[in-house]
MIDOSE-1310 file (N, C-alpha, C; in nm, 2 decimals, decimal comma, always signed):
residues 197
xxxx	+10,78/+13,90/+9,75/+10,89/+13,85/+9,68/+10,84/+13,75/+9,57; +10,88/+13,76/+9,42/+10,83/+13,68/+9,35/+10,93/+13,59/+9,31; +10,90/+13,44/+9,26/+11,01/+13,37/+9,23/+10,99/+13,35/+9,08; +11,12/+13,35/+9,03/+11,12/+13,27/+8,91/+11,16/+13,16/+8,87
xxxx	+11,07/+13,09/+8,78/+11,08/+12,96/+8,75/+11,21/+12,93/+8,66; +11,33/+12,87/+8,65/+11,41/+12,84/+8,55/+11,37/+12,76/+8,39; +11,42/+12,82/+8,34/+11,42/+12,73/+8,22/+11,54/+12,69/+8,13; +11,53/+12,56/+8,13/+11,70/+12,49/+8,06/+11,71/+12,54/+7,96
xxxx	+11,84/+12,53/+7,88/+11,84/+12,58/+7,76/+11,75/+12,47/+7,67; +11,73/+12,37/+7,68/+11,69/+12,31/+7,57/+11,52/+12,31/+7,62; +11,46/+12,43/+7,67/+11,35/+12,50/+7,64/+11,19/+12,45/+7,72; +11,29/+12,30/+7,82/+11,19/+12,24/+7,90/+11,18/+12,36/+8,01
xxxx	+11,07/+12,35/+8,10/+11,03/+12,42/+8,23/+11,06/+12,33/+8,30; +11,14/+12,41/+8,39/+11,18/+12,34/+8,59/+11,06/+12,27/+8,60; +10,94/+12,31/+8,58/+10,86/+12,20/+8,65/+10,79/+12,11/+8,55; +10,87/+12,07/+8,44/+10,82/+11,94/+8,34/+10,86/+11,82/+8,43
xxxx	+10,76/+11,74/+8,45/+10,78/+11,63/+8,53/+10,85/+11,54/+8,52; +10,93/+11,50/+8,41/+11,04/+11,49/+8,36/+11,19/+11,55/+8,37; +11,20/+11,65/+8,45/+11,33/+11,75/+8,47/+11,34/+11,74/+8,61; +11,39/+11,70/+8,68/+11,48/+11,68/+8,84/+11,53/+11,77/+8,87
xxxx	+11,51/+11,81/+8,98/+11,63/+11,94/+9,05/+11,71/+11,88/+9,18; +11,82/+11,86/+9,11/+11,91/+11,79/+9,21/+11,98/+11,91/+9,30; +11,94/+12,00/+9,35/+11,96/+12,13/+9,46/+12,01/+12,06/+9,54; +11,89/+11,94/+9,60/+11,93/+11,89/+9,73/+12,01/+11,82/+9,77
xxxx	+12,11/+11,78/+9,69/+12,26/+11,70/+9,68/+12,39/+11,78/+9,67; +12,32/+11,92/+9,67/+12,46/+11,97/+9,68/+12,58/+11,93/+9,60; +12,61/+11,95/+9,61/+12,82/+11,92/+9,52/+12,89/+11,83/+9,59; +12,82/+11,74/+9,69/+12,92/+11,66/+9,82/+12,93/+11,54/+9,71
xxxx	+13,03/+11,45/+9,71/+13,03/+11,36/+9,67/+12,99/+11,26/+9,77; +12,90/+11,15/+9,72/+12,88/+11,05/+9,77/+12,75/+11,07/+9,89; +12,65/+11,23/+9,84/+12,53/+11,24/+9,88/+12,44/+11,17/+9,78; +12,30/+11,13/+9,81/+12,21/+11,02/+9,72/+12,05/+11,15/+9,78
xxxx	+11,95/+11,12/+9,68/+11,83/+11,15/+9,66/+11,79/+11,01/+9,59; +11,66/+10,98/+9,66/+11,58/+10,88/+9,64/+11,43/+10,98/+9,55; +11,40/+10,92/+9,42/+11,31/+10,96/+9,35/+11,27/+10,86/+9,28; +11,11/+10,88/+9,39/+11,03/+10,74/+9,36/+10,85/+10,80/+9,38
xxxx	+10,80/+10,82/+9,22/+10,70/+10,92/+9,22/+10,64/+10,83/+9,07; +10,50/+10,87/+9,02/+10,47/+10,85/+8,90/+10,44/+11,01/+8,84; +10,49/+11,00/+8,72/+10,45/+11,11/+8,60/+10,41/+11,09/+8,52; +10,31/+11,19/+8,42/+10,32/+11,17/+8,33/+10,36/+11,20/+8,21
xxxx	+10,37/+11,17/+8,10/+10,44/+11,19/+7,95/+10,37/+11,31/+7,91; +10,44/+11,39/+7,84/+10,38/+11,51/+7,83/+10,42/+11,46/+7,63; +10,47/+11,42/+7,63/+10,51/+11,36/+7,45/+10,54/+11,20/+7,47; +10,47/+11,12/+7,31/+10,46/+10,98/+7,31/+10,61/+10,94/+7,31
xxxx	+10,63/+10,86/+7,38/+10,82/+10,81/+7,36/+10,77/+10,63/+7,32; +10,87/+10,64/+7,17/+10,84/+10,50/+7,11/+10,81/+10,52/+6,98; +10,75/+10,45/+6,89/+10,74/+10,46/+6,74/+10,56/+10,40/+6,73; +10,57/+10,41/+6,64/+10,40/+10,35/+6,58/+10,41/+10,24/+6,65
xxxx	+10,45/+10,15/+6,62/+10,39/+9,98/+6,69/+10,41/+9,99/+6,82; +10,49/+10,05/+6,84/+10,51/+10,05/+7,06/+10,56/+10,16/+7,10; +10,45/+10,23/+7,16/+10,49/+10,34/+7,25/+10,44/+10,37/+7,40; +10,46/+10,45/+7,44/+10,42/+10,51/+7,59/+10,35/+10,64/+7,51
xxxx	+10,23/+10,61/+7,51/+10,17/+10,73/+7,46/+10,17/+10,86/+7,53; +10,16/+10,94/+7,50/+10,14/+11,10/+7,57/+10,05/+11,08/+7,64; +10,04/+11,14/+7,78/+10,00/+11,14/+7,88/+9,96/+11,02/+7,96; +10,03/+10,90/+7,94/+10,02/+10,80/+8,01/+10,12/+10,83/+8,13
xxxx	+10,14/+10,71/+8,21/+10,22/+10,72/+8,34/+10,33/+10,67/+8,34; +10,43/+10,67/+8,38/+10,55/+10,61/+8,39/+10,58/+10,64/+8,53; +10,60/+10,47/+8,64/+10,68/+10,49/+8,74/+10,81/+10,53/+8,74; +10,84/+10,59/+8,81/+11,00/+10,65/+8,87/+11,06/+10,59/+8,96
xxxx	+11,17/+10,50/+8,93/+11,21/+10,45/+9,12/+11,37/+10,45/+9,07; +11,42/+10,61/+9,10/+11,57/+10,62/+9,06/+11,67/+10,70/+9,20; +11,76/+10,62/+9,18/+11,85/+10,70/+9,27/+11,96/+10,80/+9,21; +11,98/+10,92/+9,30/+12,04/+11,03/+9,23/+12,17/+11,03/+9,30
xxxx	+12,27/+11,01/+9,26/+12,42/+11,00/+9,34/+12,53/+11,15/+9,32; +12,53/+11,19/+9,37/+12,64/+11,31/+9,34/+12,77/+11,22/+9,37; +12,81/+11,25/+9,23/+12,98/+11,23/+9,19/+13,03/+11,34/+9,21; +13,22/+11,33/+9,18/+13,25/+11,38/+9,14/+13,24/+11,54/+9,03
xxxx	+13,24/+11,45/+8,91/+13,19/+11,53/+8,82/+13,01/+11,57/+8,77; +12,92/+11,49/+8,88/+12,86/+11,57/+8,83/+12,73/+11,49/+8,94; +12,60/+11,40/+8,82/+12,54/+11,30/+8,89/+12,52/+11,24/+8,82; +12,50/+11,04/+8,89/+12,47/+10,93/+8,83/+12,33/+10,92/+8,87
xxxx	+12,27/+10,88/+8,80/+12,10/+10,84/+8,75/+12,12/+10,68/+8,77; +12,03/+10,61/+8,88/+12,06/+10,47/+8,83/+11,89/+10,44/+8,88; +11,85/+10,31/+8,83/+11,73/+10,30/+8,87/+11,66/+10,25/+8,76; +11,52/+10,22/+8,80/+11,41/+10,16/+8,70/+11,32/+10,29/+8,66
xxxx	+11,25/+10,29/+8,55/+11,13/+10,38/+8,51/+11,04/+10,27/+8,42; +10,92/+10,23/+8,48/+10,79/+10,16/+8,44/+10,66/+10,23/+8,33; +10,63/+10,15/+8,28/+10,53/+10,21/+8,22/+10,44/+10,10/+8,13; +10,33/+10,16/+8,08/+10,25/+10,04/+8,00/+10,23/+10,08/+7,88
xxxx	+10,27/+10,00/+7,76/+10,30/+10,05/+7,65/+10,18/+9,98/+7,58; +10,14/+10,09/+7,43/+10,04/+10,05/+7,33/+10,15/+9,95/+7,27; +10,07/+9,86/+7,22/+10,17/+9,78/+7,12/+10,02/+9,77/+7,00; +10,14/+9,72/+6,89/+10,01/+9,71/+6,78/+10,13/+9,59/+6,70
xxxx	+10,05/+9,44/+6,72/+10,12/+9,34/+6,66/+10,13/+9,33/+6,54; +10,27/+9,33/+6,50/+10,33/+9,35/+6,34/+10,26/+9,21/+6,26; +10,23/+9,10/+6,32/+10,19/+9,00/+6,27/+10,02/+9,01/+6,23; +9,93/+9,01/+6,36/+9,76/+9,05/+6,30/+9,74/+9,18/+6,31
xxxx	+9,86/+9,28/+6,33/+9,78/+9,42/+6,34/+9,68/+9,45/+6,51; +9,65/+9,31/+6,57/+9,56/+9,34/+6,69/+9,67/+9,44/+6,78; +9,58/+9,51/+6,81/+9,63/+9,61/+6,93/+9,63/+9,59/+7,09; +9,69/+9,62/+7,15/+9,65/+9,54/+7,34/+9,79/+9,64/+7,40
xxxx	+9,80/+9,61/+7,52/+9,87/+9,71/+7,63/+9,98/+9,59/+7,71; +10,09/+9,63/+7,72/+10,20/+9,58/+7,81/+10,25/+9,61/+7,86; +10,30/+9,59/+8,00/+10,38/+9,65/+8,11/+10,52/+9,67/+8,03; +10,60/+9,76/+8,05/+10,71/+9,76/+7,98/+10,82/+9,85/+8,11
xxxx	+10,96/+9,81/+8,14/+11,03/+9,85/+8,21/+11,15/+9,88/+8,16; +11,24/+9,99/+8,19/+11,39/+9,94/+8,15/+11,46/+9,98/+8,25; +11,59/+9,96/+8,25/+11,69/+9,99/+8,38/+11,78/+10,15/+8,32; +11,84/+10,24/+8,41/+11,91/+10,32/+8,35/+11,99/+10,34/+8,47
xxxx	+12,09/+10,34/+8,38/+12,23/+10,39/+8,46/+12,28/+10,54/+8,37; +12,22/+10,66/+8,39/+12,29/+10,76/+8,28/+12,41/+10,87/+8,42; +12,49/+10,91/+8,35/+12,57/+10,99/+8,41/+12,53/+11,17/+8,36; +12,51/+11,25/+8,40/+12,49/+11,33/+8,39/+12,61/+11,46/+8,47
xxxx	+12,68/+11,50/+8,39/+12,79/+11,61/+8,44/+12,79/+11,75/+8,45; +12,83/+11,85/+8,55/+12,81/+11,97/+8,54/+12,89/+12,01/+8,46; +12,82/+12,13/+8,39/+12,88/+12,21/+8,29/+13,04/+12,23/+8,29; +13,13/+12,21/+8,22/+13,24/+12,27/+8,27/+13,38/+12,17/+8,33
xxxx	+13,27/+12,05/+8,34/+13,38/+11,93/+8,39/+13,41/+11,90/+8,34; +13,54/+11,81/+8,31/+13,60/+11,71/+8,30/+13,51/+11,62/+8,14; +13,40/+11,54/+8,25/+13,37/+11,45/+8,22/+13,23/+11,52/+8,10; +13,22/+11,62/+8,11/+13,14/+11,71/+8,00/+13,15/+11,68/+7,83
xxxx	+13,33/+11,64/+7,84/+13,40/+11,65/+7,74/+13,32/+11,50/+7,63; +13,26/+11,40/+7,72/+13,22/+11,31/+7,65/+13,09/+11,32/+7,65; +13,00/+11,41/+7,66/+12,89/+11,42/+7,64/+12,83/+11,42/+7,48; +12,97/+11,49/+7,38/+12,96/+11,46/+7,25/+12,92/+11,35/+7,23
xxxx	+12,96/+11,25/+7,27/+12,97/+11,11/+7,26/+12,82/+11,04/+7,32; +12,74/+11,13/+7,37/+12,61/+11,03/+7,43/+12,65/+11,01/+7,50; +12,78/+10,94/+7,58/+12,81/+10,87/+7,68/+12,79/+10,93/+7,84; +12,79/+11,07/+7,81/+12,76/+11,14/+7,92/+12,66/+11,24/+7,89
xxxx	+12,60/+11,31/+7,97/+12,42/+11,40/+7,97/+12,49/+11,52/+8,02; +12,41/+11,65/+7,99/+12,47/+11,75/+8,04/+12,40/+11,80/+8,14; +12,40/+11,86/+8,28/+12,33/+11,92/+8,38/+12,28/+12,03/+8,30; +12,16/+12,13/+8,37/+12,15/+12,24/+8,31/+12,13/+12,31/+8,41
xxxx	+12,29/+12,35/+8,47/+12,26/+12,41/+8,61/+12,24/+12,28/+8,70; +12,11/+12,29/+8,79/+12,12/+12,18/+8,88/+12,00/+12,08/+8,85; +11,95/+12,14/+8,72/+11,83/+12,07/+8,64/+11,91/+11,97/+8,54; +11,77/+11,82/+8,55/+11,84/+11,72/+8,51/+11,74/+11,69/+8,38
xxxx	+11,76/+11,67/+8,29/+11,62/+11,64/+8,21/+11,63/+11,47/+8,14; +11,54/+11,41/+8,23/+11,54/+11,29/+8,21/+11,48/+11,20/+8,10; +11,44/+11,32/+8,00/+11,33/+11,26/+7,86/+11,40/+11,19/+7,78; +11,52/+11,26/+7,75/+11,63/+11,20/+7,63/+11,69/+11,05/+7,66
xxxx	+11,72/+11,06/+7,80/+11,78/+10,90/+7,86/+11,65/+10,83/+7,87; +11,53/+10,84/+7,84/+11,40/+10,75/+7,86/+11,35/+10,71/+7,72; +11,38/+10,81/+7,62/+11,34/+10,78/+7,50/+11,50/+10,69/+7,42; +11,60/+10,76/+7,44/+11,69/+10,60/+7,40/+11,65/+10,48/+7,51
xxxx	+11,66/+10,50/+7,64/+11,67/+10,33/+7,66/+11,51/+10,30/+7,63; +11,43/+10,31/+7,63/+11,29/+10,25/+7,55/+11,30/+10,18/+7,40; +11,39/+10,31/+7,34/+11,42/+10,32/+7,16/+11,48/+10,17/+7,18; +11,58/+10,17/+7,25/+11,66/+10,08/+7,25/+11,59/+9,90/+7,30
xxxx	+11,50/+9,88/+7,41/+11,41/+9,78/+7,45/+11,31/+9,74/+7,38; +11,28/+9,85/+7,32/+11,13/+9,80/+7,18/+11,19/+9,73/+7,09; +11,07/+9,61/+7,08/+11,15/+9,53/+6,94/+11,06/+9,64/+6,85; +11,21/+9,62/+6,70/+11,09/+9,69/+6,58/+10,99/+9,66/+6,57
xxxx	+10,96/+9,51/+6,54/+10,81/+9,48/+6,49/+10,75/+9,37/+6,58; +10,69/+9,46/+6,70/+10,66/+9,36/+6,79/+10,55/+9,29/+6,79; +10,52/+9,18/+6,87/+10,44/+9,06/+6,84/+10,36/+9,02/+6,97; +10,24/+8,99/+6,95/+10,17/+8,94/+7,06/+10,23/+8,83/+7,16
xxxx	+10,36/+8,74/+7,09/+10,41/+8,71/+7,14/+10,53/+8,75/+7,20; +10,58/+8,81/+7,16/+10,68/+8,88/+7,21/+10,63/+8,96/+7,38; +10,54/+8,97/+7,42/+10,49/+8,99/+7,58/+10,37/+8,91/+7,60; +10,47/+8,80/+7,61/+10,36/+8,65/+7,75/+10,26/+8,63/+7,70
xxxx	+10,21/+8,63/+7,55/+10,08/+8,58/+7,47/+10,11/+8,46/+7,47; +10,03/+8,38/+7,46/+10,08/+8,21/+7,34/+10,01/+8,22/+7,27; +9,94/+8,34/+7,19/+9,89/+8,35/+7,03/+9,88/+8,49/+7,00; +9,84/+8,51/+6,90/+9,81/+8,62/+6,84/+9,67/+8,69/+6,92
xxxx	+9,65/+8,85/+6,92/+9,48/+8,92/+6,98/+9,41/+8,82/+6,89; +9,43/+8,81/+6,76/+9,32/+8,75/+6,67/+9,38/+8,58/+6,62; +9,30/+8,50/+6,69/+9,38/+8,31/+6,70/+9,34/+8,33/+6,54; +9,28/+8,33/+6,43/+9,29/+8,33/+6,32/+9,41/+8,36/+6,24
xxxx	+9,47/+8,46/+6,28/+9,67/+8,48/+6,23/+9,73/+8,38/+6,22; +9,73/+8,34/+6,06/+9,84/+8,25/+6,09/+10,01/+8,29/+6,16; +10,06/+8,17/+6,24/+10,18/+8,16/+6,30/+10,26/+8,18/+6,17; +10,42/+8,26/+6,25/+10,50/+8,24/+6,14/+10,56/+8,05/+6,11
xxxx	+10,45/+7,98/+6,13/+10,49/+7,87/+6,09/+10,38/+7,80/+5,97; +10,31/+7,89/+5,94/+10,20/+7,91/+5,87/+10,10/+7,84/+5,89; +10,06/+7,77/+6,02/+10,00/+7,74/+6,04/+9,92/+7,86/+6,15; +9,70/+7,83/+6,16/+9,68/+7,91/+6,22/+9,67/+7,87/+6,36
xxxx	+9,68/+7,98/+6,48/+9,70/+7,98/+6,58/+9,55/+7,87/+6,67; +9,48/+7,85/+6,60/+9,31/+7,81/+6,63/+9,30/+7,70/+6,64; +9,35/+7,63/+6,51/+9,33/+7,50/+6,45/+9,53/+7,41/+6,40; +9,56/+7,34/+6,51/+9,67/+7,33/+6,48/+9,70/+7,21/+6,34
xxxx	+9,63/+7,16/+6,29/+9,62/+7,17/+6,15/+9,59/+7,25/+6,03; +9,53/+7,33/+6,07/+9,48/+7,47/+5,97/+9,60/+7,48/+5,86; +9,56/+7,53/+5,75/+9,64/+7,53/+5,67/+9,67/+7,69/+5,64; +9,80/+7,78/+5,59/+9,81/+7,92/+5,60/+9,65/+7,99/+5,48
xxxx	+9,61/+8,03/+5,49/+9,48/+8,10/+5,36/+9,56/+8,13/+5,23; +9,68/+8,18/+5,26/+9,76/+8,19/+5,14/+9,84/+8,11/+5,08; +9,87/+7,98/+5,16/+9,88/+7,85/+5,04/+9,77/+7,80/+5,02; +9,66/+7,79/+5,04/+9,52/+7,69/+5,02/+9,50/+7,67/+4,90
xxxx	+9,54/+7,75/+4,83/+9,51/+7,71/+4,68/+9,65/+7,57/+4,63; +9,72/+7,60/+4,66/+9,85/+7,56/+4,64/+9,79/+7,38/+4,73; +9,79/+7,39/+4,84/+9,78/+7,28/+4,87/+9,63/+7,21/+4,83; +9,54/+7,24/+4,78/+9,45/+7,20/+4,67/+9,47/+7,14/+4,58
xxxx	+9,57/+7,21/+4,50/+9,59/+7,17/+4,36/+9,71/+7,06/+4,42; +9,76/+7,04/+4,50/+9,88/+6,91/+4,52/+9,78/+6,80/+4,64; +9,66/+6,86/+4,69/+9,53/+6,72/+4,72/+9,60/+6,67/+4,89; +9,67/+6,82/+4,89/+9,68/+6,79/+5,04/+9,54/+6,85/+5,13
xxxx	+9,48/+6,96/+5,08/+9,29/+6,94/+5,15/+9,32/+7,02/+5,26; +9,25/+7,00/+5,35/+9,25/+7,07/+5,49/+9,28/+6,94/+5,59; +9,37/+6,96/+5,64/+9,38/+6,86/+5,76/+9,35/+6,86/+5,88; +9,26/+6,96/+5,88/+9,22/+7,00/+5,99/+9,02/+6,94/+5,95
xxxx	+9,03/+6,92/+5,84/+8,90/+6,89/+5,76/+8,91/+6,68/+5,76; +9,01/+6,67/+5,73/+9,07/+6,52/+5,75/+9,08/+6,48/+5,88; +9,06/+6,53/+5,98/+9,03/+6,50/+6,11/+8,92/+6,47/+6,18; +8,83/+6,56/+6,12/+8,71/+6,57/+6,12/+8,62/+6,47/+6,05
x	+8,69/+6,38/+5,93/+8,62/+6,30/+5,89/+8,66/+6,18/+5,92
């Protein structure tokens, strides 16, 4: 007896680590699956300065709820993201987490009708594909131009950056490199030099 593997219409394989087979919830309402596993990324989710690179790991700790119309997705998905600081350009790695609550409806319901709308996901059959709800709520958690500060630094990878207060992160009188000439010619000097003497 041979079996065949399904494949959703939007061209993933039943067994992309990312696609769920909610079989085992049946159509009862108010049955649950506990799905609490790591995978990994088969494509980077995120943009140039912060992403979850391809083939890194993302924890999974989601509950699967059969509704009514279809299933709710609720739960955390973890991961450790490249960042590359919009301020010195230094590059380093952060834990990054978001929460998701997606609804996901069988074909034909009801609640299918707002799926135009994002607001709802479509089943494909009894396959769930979880990529699309992980790349908005990420899209949506990433700052554009993130910063060393922006995850629990108190400076920049490189303490020579100056702060957006133009001062550098090293020497808390330092003056920014791109006024120095400016405060030269007005005989303000280095105060970090005036300390010293």
């Amino acid at each position: 007896m041979s079996t065949t593997s399904h494949t959703p219409r939007n061209g993933r394989p039943a067994d992309d680590s990312l696609v769920l087979d909610t079989r085992s919830l049946g159509r009862t309402p108010g049955a649950v699956s506990q799905v609490t596993r790591a995978e990994r990324l088969a494509e980077a989710i995120g943009v140039e300065l912060i992403r979850l690179p391809a083939g890194s790991e993302v924890s999974l700790d989601l509950l699967l709820t059969c509704v009514e119309e279809g299933v709710l997705v609720t739960g955390h998905v973890s991961g450790v993201a490249s960042v590359e600081c919009a301020r010195c350009l230094g590059e380093f790695t952060a834990p990054v987490e978001v929460e998701l609550t997606e609804m996901y409806a069988y074909p034909g319901a009801a609640a299918a009708d707002a799926a135009e709308s994002d607001d709802v996901r479509l089943l494909d059959g009894d396959l769930l594909d979880l990529e699309p709800a992980l790349v908005d709520a990420f899209g949506l958690d990433f700052p554009l131009a993130p910063t060393c500060t922006d995850y629990g630094r108190e400076e920049c990878v490189d303490p020579a950056t100056p702060r957006p207060d133009g001062v550098s992160g090293e020497e808390g009188g330092r003056i920014d490199p791109r006024w120095a000439g400016l405060a030269e010619k007005f005989g303000m000097g280095d105060t970090a030099g005036e300390d010293r003497g």
